[in-house]
TIMAR-512195 format. One record per residue (C-alpha): x, y, z; residue number from 0; residue in one letter. Coordinates in steps of 0.1 Angstrom, whole numbers, padded with zeros to 4 digits. Example, Ala and Ser with C-alpha at 12.3 -4.5 7.8 and 13.67 -1.06 7.14 Angstrom:
! residues 2
+-------+-------+-------+-----+------+
:     x :     y :     z :  nr : rest :
+-------+-------+-------+-----+------+
:  0123 : -0045 :  0078 :   0 :    A :
:  0137 : -0011 :  0071 :   1 :    S :
+-------+-------+-------+-----+------+
//
This chain:
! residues 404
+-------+-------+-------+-----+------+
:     x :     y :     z :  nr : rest :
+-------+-------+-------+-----+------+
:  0509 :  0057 : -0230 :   0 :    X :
:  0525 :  0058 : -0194 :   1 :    X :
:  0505 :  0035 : -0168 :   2 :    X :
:  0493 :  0072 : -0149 :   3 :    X :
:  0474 :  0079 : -0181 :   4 :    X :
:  0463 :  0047 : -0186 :   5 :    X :
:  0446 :  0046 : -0149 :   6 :    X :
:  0433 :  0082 : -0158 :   7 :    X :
:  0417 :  0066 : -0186 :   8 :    X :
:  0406 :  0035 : -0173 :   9 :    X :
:  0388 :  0056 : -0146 :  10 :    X :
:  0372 :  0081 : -0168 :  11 :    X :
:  0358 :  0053 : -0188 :  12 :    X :
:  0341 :  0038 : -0158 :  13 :    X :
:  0326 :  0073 : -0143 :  14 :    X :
:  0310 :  0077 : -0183 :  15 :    X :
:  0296 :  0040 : -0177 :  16 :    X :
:  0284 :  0051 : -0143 :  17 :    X :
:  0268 :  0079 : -0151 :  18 :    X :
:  0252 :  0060 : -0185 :  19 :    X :
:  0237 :  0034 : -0160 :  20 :    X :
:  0227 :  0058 : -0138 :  21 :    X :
:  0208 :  0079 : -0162 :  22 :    X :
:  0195 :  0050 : -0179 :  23 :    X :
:  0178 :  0037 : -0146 :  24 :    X :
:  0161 :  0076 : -0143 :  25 :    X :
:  0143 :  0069 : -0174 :  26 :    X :
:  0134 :  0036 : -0166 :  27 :    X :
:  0118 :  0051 : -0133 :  28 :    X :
:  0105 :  0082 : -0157 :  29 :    X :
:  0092 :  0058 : -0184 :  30 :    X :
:  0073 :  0033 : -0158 :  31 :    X :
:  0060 :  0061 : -0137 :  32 :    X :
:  0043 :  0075 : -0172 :  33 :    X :
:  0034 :  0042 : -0190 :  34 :    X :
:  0014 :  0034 : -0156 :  35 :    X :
: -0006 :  0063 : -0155 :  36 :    X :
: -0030 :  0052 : -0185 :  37 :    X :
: -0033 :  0020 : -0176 :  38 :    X :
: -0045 :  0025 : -0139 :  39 :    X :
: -0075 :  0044 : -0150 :  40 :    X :
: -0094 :  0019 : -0167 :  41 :    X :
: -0084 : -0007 : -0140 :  42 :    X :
: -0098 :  0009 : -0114 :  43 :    X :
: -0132 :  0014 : -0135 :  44 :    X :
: -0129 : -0022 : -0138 :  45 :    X :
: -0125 : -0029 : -0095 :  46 :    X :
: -0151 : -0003 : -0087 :  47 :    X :
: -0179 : -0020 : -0116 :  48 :    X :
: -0171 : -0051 : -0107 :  49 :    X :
: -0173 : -0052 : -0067 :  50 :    X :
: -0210 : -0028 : -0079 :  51 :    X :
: -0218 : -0058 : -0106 :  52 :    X :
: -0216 : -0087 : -0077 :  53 :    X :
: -0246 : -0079 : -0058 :  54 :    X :
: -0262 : -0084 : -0094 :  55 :    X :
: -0252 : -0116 : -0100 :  56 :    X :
: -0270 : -0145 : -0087 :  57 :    X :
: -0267 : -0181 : -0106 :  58 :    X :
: -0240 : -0199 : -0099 :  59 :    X :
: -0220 : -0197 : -0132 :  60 :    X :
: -0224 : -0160 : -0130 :  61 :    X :
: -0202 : -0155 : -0098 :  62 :    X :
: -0178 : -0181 : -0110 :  63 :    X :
: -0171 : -0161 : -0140 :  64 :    X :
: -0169 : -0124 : -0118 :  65 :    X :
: -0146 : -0147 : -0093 :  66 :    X :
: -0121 : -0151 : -0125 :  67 :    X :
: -0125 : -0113 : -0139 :  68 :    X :
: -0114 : -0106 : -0104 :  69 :    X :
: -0084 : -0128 : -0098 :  70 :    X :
: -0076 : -0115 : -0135 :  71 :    X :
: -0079 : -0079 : -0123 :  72 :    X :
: -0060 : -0088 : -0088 :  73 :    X :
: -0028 : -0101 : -0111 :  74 :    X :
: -0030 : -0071 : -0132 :  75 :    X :
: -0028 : -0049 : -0100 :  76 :    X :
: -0002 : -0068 : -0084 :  77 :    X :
:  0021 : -0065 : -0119 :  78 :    X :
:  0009 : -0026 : -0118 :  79 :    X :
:  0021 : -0022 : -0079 :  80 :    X :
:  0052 : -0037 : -0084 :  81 :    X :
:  0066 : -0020 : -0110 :  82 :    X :
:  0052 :  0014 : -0091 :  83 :    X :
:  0068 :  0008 : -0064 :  84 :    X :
:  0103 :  0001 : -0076 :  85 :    X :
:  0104 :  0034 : -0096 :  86 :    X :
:  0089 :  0055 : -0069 :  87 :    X :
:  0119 :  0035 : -0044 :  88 :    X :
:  0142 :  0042 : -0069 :  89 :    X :
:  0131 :  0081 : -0076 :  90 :    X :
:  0138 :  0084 : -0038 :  91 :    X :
:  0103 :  0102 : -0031 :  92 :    X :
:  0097 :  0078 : -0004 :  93 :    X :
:  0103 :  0094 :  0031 :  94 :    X :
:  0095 :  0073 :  0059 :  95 :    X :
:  0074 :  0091 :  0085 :  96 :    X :
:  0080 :  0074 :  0122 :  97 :    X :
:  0047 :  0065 :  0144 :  98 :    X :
:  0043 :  0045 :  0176 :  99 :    X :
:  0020 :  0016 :  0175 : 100 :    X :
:  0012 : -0018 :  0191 : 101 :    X :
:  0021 : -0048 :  0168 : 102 :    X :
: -0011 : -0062 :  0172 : 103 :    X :
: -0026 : -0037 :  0146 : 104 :    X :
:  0002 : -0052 :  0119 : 105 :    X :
: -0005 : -0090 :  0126 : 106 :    X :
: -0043 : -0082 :  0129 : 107 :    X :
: -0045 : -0064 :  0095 : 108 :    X :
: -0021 : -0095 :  0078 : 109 :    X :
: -0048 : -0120 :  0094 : 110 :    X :
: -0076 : -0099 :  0082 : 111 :    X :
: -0063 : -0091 :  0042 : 112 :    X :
: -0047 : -0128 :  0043 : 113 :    X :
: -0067 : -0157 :  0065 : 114 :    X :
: -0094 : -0164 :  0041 : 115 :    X :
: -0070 : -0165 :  0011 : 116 :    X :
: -0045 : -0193 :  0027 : 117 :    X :
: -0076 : -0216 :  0041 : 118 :    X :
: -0087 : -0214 :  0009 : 119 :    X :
: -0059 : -0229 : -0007 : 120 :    X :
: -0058 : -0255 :  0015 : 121 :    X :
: -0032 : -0239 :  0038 : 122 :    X :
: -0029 : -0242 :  0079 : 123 :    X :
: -0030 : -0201 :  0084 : 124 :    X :
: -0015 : -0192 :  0120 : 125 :    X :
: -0007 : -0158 :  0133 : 126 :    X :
:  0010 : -0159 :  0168 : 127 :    X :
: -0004 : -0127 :  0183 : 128 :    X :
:  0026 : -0108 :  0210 : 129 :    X :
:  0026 : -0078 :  0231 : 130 :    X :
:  0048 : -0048 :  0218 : 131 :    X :
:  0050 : -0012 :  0211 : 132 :    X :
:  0071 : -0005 :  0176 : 133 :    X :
:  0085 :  0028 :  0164 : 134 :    X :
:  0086 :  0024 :  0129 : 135 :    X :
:  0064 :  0037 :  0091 : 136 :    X :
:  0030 :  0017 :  0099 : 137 :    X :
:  0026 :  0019 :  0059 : 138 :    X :
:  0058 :  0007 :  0043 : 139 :    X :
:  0061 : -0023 :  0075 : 140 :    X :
:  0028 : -0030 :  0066 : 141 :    X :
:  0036 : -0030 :  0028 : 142 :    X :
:  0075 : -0048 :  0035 : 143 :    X :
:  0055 : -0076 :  0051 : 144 :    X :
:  0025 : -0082 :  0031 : 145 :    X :
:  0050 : -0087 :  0003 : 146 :    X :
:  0065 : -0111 :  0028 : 147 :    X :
:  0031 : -0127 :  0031 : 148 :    X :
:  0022 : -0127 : -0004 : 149 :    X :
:  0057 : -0144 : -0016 : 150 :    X :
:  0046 : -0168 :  0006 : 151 :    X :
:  0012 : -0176 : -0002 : 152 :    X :
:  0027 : -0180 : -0041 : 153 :    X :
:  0051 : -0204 : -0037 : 154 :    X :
:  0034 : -0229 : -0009 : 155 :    X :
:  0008 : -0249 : -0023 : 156 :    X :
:  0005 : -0278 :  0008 : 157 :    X :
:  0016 : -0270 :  0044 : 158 :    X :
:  0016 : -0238 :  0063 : 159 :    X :
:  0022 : -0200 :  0065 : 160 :    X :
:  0024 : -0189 :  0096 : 161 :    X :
:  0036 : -0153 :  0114 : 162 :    X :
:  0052 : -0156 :  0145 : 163 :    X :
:  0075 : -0121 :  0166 : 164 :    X :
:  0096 : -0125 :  0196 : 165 :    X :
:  0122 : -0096 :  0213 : 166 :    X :
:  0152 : -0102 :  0200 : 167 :    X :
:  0183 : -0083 :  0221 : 168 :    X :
:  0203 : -0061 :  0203 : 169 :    X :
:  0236 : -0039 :  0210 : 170 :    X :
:  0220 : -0009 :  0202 : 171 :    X :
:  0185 : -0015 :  0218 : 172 :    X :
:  0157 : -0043 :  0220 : 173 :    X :
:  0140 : -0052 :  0187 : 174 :    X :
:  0110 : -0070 :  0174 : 175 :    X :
:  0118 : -0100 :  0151 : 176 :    X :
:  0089 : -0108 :  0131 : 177 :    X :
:  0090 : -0141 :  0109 : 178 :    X :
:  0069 : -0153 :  0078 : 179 :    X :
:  0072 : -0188 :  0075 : 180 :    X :
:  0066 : -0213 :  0050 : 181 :    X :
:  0064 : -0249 :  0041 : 182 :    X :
:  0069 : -0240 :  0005 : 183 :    X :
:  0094 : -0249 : -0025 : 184 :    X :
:  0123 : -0233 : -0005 : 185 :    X :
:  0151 : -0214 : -0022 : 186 :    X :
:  0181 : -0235 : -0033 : 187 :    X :
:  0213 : -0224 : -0017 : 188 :    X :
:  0229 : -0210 : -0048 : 189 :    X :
:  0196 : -0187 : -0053 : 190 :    X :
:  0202 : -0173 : -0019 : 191 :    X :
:  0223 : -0144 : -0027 : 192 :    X :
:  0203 : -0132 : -0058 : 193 :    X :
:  0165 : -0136 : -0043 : 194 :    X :
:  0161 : -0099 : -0038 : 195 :    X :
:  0173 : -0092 : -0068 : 196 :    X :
:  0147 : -0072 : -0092 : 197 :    X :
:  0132 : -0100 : -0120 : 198 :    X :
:  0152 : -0130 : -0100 : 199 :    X :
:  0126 : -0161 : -0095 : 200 :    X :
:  0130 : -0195 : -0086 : 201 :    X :
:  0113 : -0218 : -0106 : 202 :    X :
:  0095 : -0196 : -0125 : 203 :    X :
:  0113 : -0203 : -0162 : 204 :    X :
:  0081 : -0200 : -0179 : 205 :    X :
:  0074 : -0166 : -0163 : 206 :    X :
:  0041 : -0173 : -0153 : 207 :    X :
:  0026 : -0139 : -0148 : 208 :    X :
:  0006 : -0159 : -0116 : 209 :    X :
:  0038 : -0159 : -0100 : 210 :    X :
:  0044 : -0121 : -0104 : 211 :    X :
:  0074 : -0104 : -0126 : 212 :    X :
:  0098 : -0110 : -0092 : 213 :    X :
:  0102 : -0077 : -0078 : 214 :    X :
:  0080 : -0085 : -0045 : 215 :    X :
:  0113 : -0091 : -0028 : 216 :    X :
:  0135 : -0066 : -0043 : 217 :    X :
:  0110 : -0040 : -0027 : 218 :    X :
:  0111 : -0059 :  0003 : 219 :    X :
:  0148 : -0049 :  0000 : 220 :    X :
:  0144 : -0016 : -0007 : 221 :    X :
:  0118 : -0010 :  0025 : 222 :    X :
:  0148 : -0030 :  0047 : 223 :    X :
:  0172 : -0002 :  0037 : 224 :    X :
:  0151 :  0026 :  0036 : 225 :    X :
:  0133 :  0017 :  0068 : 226 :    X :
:  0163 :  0004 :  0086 : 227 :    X :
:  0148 : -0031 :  0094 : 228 :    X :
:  0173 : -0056 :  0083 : 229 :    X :
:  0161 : -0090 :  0068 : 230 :    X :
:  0172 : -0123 :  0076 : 231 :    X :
:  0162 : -0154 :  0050 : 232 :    X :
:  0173 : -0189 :  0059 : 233 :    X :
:  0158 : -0215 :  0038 : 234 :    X :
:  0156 : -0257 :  0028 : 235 :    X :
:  0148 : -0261 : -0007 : 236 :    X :
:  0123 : -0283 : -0009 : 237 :    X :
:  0106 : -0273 :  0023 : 238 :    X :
:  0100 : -0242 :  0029 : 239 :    X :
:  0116 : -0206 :  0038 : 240 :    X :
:  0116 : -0183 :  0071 : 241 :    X :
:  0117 : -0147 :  0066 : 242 :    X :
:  0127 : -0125 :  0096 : 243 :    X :
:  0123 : -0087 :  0101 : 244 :    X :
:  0143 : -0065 :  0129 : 245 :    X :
:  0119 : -0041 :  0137 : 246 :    X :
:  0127 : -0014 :  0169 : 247 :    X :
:  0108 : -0017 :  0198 : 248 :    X :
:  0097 :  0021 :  0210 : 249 :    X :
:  0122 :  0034 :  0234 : 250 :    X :
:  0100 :  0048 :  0267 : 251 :    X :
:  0095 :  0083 :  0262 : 252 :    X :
:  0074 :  0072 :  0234 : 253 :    X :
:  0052 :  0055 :  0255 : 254 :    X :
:  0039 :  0081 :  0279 : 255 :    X :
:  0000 :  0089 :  0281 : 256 :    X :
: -0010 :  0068 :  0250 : 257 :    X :
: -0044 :  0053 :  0256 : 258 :    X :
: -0049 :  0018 :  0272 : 259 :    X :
: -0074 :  0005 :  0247 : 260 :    X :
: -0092 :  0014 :  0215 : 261 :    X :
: -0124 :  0030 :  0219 : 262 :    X :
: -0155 :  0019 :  0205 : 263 :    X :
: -0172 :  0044 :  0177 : 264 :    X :
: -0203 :  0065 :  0183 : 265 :    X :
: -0236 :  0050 :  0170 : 266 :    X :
: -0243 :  0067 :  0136 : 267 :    X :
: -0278 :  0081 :  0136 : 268 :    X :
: -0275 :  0090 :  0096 : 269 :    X :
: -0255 :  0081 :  0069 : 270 :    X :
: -0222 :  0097 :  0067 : 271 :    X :
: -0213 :  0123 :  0035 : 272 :    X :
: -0188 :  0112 :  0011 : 273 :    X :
: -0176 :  0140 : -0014 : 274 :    X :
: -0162 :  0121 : -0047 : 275 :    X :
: -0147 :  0144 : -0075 : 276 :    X :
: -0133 :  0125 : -0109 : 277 :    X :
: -0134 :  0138 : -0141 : 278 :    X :
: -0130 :  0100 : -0152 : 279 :    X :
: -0171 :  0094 : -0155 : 280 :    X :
: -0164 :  0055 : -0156 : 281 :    X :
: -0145 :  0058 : -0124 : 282 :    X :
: -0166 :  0082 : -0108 : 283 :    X :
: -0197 :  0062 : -0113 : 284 :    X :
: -0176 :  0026 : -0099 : 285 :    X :
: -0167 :  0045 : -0068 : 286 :    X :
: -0200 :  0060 : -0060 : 287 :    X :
: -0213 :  0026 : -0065 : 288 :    X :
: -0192 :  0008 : -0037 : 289 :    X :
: -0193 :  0039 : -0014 : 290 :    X :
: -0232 :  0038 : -0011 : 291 :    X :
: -0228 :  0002 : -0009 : 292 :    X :
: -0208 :  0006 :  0020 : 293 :    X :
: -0241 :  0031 :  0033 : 294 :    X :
: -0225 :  0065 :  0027 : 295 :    X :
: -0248 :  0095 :  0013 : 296 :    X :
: -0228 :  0107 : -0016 : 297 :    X :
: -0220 :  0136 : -0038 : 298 :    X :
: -0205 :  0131 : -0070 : 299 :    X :
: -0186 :  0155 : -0090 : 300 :    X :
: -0161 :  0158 : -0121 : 301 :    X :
: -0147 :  0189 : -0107 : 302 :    X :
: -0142 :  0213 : -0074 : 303 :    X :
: -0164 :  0237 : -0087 : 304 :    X :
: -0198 :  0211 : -0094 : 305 :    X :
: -0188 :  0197 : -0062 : 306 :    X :
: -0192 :  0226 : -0039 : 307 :    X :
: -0223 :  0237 : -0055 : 308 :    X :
: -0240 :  0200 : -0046 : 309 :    X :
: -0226 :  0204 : -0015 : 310 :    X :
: -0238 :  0242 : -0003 : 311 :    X :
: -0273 :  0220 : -0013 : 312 :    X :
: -0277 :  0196 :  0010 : 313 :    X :
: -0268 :  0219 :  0042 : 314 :    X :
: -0244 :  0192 :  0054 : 315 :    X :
: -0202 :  0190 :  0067 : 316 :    X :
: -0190 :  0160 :  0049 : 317 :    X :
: -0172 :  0133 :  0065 : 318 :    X :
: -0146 :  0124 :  0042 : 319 :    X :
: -0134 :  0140 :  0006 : 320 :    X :
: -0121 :  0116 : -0019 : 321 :    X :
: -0106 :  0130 : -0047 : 322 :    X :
: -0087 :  0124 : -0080 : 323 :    X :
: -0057 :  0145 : -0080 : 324 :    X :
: -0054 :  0153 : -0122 : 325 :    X :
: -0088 :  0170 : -0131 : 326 :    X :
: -0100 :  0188 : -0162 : 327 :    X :
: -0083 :  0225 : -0169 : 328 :    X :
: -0055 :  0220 : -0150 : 329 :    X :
: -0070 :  0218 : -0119 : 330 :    X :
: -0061 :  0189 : -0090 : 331 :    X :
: -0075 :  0172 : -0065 : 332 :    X :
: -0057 :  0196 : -0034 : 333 :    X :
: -0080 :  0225 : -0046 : 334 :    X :
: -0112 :  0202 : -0040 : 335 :    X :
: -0100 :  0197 :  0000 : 336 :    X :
: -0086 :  0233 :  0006 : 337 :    X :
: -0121 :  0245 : -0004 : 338 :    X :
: -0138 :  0222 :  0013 : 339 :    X :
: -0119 :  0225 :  0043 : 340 :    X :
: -0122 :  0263 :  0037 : 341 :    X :
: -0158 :  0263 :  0045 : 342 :    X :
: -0164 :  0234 :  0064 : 343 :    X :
: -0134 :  0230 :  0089 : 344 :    X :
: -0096 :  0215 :  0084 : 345 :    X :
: -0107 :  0185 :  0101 : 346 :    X :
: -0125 :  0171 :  0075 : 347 :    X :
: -0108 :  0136 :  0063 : 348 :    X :
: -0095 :  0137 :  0028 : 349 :    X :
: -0083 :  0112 :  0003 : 350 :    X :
: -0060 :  0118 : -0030 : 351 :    X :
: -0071 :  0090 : -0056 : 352 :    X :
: -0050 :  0088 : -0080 : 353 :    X :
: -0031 :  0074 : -0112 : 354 :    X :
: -0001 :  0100 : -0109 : 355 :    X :
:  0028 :  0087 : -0094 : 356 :    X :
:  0052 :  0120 : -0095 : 357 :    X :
:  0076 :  0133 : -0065 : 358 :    X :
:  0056 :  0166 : -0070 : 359 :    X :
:  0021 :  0146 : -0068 : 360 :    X :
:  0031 :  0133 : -0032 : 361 :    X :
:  0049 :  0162 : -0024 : 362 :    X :
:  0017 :  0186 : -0028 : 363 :    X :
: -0010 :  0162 : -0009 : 364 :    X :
:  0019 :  0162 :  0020 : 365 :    X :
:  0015 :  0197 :  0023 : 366 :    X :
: -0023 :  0195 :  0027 : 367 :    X :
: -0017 :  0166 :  0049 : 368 :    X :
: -0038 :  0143 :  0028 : 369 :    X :
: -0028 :  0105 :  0020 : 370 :    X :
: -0025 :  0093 : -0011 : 371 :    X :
: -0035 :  0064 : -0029 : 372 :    X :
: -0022 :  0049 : -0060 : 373 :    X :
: -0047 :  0034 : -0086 : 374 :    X :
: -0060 :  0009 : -0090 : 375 :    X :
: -0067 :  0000 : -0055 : 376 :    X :
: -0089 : -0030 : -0046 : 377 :    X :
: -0125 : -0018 : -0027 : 378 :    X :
: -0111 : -0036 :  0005 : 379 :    X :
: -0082 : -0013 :  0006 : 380 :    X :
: -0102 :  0017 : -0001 : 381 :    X :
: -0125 :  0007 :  0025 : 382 :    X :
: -0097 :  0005 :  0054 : 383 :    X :
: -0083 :  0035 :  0040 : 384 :    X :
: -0115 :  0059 :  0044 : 385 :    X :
: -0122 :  0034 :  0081 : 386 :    X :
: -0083 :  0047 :  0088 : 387 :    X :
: -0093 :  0085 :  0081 : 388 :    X :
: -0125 :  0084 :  0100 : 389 :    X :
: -0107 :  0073 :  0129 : 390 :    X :
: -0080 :  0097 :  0129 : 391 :    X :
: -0109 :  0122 :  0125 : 392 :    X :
: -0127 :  0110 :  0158 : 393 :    X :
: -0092 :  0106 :  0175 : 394 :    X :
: -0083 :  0147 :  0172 : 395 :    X :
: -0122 :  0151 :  0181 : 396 :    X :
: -0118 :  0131 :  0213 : 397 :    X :
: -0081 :  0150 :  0219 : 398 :    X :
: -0097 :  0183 :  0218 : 399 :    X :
: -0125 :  0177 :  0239 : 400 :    X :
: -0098 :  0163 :  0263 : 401 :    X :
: -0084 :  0195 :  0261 : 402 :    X :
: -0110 :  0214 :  0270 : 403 :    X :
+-------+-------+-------+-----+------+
//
């Protein structure tokens, strides 16, 4: 064989092993993205019963035993979220969407979700508050750092986290560098190059499913490139790590006319109305329960049609819809909204639920303009997820009325 054919060979051998990786790592995304669906509904029963069951509990031995069920349930989600959000990274149906916003609403919500959990282990907790406008995805920063935060929180058990930003002068404009810090194990020097590597942990041989399946910083990874926010580590094993995101600081014609200060919310003379449709009864019933905990009136509903009928009842223009997206018959979650909306008004917030992680899933709720959320979510995110709604509700309100 002459040494042309040989290359011809040689190179036709390694497009056949590309493409054989390359399809194998589809229907690793395919197979996760299905397997996940069946286990998400019955864990988020399980959130929604159990944040319902704790106002029920009183004796001491009680709430130590719900405390357990939900750190049990917490490491289950975490697992759960992980391997989510590697396929849906991988299936490329994560598009970033670019918003303008001060920093302070990233550190507060990382103090907020985070404070009590790192005093609790016995951890100095410090977030350095800074003045600056970002132009970046509020969601996947958000999500990039609290897997950040959450790396860090695993792997220190004495010291300090702290989070800490500072401008950072750039070639191609001024950027935010915000830094997670930790007096934790540290990565050894040889780890360095494979810690964002999907599975890679350090000093986890046992795989203790506490310390995750290691893909909290191989998403990190994935949000750096998609997002274009480079990631700096430097570390001392034995002492603790520093990570540091690049984040762009808005350029000025993105500052123009945005308000000075957050205004406070009207006094609520009534409970508000929360639409809930979920042809999952166990589900249903667990997120009525914390939504009339949190003092919403509520309808409840296993499909559009039961829904509207309660509603055209009661006389009222809901606040916010919260729907699964899969329902009985074919139907989804999108029909609930566009009806509601129909006959109540577009601005009426609305919420996909769901269990479905799909491109054609996200793709449909973009089109009604309605976020998504991925089951099993924990109450707390639900909560600043419907608080997050409401606010953009009131926020068009008050734009109109400007406008007039």
């Amino acid at each position: 064989m002459s040494l042309i054919h040989r290359l011809q060979s040689l190179e036709a051998e390694r497009d056949a092993a590309r493409e054989e990786a390359e399809r194998a790592n589809l229907a690793k995304s395919k197979f996760l993205a299905a397997a996940s669906h069946d286990l998400r509904q019955p864990l988020q029963a399980l959130f929604f019963l159990s944040a319902a069951l704790a106002r029920h509990v009183g004796d001491h031995n009680g709430r130590d035993l719900l405390s357990r069920l939900d750190q049990g349930l917490d490491t289950m989600k975490g697992l759960l979220d992980g391997l989510l959000e590697v396929s849906r990274l991988e299936a490329g149906v994560v598009t970033p969407v670019l918003d303008t916003f001060e920093i302070s609403e990233i550190t507060d919500a990382l103090d907020a979700a985070y404070g009590e959990q790192a005093t609790a282990k016995g951890l100095v907790w410090r977030v350095e508050s800074c003045e600056a406008v970002l132009r970046s995805d509020r969601g996947l920063l958000m999500q990039l750092l609290r897997n950040l935060v959450d790396n860090a929180l695993r792997y220190t058990e004495a010291g300090a986290i702290r989070i800490r930003c500072r401008i950072d002068a750039a070639p191609d404009g001024d950027r935010l560098a915000i830094e997670v810090q930790d007096t934790g194990i540290g990565i050894p020097p040889e780890h360095l190059d494979r810690i964002f590597e999907e599975f890679h942990q350090v000093s986890n041989p046992e795989r203790d499913r506490l310390r995750g399946l290691g893909l909290g910083l191989a998403i990190v990874r994935r949000l750096s490139q998609l997002l274009d926010h480079p990631v700096e580590v430097r570390s001392v094993h034995g002492q603790g790590s520093a990570f540091r995101v690049l984040v762009p600081l808005a350029p000025a014609r993105f500052l123009a006319g945005r308000p000075g200060g957050p205004e406070r919310p009207p006094a609520i003379d009534r409970p508000r109305l929360a639409v809930l449709v979920d042809d999952d009864a166990v589900v249903l019933l667990g997120l009525q329960s914390v939504l009339t905990e949190w003092g919403f009136r509520v309808v409840a509903a296993d499909s559009a049609d039961r829904a509207m009928d309660r509603l055209e009842s009661l006389g009222r223009v809901p606040d916010i819809v919260i729907a699964d997206y899969r329902l009985r018959e074919g139907r989804v979650g999108t029909e609930v909204i566009r009806r509601v909306r129909a006959r109540y008004g577009a601005e009426v917030p609305a919420l996909i639920l769901t269990g479905e992680t799909g491109a054609d899933t996200l793709a449909d709720a973009s089109a009604h303009g309605v976020a998504v959320l991925h089951k099993p979510v924990t109450p707390r995110q639900l909560q600043a997820e419907v608080g997050r709604q409401l606010r953009i509700k009131r926020g068009n309100g008050l734009a109109e009325a400007a406008a007039r």
